[in-house]
PAPAFI-336865 format. One line per field, with one value per residue: residue number from 1; x, y, z of N, C-alpha, C in turn. Coordinates in pm, whole numbers, plus 50000, padded with zeros to 5 digits. Example, Ala and Ser with C-alpha at 12.3 -4.5 7.8 and 13.67 -1.06 7.14 Angstrom:
num	1,2
nX	51319,51285
nY	49431,49775
nZ	50780,50708
caX	51230,51367
caY	49550,49894
caZ	50780,50714
cX	51320,51290
cY	49670,50003
cZ	50780,50787
END
This chain:
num	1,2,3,4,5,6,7,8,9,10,11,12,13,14,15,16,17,18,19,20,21,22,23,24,25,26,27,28,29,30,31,32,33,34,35,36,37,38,39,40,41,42,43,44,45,46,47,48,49,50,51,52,53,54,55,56,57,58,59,60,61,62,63,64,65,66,67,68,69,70,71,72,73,74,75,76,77,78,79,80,81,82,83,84,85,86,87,88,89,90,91,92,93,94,95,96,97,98,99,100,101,102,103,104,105,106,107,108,109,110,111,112,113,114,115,116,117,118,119,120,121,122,123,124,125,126,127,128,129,130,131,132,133,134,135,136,137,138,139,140,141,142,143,144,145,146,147,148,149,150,151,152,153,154,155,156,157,158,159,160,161,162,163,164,165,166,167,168,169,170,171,172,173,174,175,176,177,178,179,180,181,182,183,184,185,186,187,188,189,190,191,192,193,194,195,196,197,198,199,200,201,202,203,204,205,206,207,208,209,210,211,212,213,214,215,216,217,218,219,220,221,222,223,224
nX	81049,81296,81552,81803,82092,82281,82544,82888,83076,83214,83222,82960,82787,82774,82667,82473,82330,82311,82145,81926,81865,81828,81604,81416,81474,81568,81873,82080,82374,82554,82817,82858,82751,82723,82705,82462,82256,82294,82216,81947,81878,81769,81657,81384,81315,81213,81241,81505,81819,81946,82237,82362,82576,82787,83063,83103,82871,82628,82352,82102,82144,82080,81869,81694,81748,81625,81308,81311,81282,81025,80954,80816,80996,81083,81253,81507,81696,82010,82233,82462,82414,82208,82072,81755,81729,81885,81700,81466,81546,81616,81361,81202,81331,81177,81272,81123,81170,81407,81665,81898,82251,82520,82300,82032,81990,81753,81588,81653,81534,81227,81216,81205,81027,80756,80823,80811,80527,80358,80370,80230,80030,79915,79839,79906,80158,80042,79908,79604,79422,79127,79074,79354,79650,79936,80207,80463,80637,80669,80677,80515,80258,79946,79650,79308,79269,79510,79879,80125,80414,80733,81003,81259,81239,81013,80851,80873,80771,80540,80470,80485,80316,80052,80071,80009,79743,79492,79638,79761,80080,80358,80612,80876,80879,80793,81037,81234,81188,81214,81429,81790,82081,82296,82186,82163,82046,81828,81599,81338,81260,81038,80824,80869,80883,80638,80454,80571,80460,80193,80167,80179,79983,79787,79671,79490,79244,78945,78897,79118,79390,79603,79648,79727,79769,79734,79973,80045,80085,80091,79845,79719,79392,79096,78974,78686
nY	81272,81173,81303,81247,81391,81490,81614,81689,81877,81886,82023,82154,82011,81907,82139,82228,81973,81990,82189,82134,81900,82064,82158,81935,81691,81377,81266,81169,81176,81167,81138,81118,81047,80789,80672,80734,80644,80405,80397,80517,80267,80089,80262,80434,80755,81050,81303,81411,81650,81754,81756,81882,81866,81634,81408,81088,80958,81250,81443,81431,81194,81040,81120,81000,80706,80686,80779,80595,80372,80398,80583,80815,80982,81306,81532,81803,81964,82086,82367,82540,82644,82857,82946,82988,82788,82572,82574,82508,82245,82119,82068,81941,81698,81577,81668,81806,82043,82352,82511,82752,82793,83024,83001,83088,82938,82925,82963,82719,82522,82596,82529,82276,82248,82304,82122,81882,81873,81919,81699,81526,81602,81811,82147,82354,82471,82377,82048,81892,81714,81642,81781,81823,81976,82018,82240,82244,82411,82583,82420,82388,82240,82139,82014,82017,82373,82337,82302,82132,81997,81879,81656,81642,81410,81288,81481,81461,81142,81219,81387,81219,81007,81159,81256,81056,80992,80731,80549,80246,80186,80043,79875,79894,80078,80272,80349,80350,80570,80785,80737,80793,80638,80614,80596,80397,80270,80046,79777,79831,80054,80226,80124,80258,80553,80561,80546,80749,80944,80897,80988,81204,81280,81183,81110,81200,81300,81228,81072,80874,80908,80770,80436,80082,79829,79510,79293,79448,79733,80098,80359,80673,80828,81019,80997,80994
nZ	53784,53520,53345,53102,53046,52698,52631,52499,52614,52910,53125,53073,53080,53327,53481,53402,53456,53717,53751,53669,53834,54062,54014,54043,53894,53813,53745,53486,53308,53012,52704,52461,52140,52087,52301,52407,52259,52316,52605,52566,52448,52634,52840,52980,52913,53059,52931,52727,52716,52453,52310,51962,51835,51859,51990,51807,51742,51601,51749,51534,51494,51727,51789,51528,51643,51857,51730,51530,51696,51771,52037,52192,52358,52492,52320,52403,52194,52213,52087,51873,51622,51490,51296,51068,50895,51047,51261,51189,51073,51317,51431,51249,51176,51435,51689,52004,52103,52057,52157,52141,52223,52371,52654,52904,53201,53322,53109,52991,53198,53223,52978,52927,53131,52993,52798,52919,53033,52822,52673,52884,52825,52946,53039,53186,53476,53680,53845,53933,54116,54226,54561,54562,54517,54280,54188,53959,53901,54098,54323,54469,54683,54803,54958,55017,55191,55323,55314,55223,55315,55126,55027,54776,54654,54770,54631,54352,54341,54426,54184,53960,54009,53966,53688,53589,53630,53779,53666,53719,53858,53826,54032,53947,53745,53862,54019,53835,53665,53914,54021,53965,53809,53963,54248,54525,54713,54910,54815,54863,54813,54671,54814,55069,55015,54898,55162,55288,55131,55147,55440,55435,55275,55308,55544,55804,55608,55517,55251,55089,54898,54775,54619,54698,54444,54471,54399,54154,54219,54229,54261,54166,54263,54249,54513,54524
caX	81083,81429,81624,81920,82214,82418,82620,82990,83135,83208,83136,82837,82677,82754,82593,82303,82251,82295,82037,81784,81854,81799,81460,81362,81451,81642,81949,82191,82500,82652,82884,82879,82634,82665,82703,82325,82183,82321,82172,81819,81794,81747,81614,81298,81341,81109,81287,81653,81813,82052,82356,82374,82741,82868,83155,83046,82727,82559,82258,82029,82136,82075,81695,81631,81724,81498,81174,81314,81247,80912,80969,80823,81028,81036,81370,81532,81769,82106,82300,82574,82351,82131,81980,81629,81709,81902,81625,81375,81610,81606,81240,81135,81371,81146,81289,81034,81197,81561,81749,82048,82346,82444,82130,81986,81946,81590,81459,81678,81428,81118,81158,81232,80879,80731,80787,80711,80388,80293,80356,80168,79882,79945,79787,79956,80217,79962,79843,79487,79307,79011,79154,79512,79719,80053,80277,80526,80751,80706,80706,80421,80181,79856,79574,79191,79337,79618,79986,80238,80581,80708,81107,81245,81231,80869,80709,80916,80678,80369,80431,80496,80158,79983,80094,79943,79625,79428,79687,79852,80250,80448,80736,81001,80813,80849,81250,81355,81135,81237,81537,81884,82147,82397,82112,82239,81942,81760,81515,81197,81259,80974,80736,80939,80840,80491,80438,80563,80355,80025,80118,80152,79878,79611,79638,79402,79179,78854,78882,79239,79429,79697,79574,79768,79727,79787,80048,80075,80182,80040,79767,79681,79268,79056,78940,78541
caY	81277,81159,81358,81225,81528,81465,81683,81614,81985,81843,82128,82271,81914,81975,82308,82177,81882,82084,82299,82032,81845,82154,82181,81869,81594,81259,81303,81106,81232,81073,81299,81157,80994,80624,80582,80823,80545,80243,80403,80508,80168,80008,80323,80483,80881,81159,81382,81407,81764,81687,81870,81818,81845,81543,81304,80940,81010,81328,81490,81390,81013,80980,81118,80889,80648,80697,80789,80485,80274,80412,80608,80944,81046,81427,81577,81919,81998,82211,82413,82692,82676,82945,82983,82960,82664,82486,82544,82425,82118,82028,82001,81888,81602,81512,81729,81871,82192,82397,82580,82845,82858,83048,83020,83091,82862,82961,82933,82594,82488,82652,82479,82154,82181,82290,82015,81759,81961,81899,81558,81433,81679,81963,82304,82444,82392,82335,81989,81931,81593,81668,81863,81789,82052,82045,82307,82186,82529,82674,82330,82387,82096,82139,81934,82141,82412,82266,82318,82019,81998,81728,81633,81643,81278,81244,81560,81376,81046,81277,81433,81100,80955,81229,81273,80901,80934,80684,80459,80135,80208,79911,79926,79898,80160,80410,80338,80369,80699,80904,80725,80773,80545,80684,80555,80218,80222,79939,79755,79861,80219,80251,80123,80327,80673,80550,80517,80889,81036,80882,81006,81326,81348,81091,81120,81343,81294,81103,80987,80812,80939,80686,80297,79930,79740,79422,79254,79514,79863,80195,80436,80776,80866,81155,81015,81021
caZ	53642,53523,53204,53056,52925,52663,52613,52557,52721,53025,53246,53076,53116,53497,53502,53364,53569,53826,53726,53627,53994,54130,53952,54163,53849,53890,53579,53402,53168,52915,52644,52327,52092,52084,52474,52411,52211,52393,52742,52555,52436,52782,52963,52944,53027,53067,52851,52653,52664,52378,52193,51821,51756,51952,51897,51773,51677,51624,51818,51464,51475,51829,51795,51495,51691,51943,51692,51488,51792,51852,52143,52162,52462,52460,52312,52342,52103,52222,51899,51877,51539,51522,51150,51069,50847,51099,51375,51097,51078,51419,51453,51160,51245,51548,51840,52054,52114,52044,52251,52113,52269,52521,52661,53059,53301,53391,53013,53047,53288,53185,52827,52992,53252,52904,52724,52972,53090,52705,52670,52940,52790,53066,52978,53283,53507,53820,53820,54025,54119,54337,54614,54564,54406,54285,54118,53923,53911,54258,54392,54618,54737,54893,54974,55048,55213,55373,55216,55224,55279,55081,55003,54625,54613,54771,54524,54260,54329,54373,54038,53851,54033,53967,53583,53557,53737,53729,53611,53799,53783,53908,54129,53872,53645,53962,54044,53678,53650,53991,54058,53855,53784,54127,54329,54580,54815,54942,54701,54856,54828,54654,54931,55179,55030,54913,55287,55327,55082,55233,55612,55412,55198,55298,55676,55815,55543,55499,55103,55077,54718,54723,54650,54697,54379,54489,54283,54049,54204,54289,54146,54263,54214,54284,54590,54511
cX	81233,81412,81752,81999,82258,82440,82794,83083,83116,83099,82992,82713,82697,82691,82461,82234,82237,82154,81928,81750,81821,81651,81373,81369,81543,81754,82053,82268,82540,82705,82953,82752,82617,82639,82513,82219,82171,82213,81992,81762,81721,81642,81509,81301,81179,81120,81446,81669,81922,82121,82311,82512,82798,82930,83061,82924,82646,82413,82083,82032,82084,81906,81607,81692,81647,81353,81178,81256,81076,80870,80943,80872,81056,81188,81424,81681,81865,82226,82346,82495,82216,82015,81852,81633,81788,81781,81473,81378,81584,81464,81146,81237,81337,81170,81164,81015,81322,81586,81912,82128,82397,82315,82117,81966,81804,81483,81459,81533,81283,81102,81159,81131,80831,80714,80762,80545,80312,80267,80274,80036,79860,79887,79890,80036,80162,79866,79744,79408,79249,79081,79286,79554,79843,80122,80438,80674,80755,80689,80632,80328,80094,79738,79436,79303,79507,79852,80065,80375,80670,80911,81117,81231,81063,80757,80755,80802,80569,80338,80408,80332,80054,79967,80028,79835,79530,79471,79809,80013,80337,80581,80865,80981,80820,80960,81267,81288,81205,81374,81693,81982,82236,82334,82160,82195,81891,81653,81351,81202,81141,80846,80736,80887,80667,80427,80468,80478,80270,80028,80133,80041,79746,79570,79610,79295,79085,78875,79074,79260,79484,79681,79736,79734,79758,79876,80109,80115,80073,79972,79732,79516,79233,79020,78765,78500
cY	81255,81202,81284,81349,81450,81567,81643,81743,81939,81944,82218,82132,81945,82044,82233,82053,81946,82149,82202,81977,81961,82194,82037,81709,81491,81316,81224,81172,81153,81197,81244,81064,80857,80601,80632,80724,80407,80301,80417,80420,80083,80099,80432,80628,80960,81256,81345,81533,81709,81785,81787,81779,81761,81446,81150,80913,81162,81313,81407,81240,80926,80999,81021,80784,80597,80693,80609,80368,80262,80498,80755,80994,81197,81477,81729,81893,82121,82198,82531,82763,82742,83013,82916,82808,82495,82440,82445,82217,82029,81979,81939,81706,81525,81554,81783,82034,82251,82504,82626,82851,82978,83044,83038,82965,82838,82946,82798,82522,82468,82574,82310,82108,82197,82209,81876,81769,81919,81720,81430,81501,81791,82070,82407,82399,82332,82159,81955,81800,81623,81762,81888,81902,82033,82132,82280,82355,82597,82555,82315,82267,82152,82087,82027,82280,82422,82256,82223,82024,81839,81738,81641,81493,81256,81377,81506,81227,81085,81295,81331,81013,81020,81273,81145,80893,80832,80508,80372,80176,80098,79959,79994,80075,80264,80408,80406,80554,80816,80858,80702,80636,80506,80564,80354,80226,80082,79911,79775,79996,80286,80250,80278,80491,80686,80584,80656,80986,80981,80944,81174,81365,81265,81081,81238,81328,81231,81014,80966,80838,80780,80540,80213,79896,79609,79335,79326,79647,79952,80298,80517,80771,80951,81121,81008,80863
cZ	53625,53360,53173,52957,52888,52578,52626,52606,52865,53163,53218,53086,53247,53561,53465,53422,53667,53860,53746,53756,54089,54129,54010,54045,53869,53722,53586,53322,53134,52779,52567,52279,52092,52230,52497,52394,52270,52531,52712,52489,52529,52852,52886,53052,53010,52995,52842,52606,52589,52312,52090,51793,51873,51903,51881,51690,51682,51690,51733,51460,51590,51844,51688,51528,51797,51879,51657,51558,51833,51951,52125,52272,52420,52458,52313,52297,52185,52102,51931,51720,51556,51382,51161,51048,50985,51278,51337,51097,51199,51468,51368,51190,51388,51705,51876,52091,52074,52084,52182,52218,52296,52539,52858,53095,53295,53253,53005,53108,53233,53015,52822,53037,53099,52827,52744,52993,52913,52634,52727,52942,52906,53006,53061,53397,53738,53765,53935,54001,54226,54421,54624,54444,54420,54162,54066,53882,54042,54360,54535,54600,54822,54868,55007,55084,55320,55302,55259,55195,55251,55023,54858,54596,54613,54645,54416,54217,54348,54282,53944,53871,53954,53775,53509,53649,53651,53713,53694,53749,53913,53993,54070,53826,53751,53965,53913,53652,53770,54048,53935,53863,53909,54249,54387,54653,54836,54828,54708,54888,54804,54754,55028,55142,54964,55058,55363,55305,55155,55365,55582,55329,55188,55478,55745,55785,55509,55411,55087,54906,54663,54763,54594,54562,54385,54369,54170,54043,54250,54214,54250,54186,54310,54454,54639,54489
END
């Protein structure tokens, strides 16, 4: 999953990437509002934790620019504003969630898996294709009874498979999703940890999860 902060407090965007990369997601900063709009015209995220009060463009211009476009990427809202009417404001304006200043780390997080976990129709933050489980807050992985130890990059491309079952996701359409902007790897990166996950989670195993689409990319299925 990749987030984009913007936030333009230098160090509390820091802290919070921090946090978020710590939580196992790929992240971008940017720290004010037009550079927000220029980057989510090109780039398709997974979520946008966003300040309101930012120079160039505010927090509200940068989300209708995003609905404007079409794009229901999943926004939280950060505000030193704390009134009913302005929390009213921010979601009636299209945010997905809002977050008061000061605020924890850990709800940080938790309102972050939340509102991806809802987006991609989640009930809970365990997701489960045939025997395959993965927990998307305690970051566990296990297959029948079998538990998997899996890198933040490779449960990163389990979760994104696995959030799209079913569904062909091209090469590109993986990179731009689990990989950030920083990233100056080789161009078949994607292969390269496809090829990890399977010797972790299909070898062994009679019914193979993770399929080839020739020409067109990679789909996880139940296996049946």
């Amino acid at each position: 999953m990749r987030i984009l902060v913007v936030e333009d407090e230098r160090d509390l965007n820091e802290i919070i990437g921090k946090q978020l990369i710590a939580d196992g997601y790929s992240v971008d900063n940017c720290f004010d509002g037009e550079e927000a709009i220029d980057i989510l015209d090109y780039t398709d995220y997974d979520g946008v934790v966003l300040d309101i009060m930012l120079p160039k463009a505010d927090g509200y211009q940068v989300l209708r620019s995003i609905r404007d476009k079409g794009k229901s990427t999943p926004v939280l809202f950060l505000t030193a504003k704390d009134s009913v009417e302005d929390r009213v404001l921010g979601l009636d304006s299209g945010a997905n969630d809002y977050l008061v200043k000061p605020f924890s780390l850990k709800e940080l997080s938790a309102r972050v898996r939340a509102m991806i976990r809802h987006f991609y129709g989640n009930t809970s933050n365990e997701i489960v294709i045939g025997d395959l489980h993965l927990n998307r807050e305690s970051h566990q992985v296990k297959r029948g009874e079998t538990y998997i130890n899996l890198s933040a990059k490779e449960f990163a491309l389990l979760e994104y498979l696995m959030l799209n079952k079913g569904k062909v996701l091209s090469r590109d359409n993986i990179e731009n999703h689990i990989w950030n902007f920083d990233y100056e790897g080789g161009t078949n990166v994607v292969d390269v940890y496809i090829r990890y996950l399977r010797k972790k989670i299909d070898d062994g195993f009679s019914k193979k999860m993770i399929e080839t689409v020739r020409g067109r990319g990679y789909v996880i299925r139940d296996g049946e």
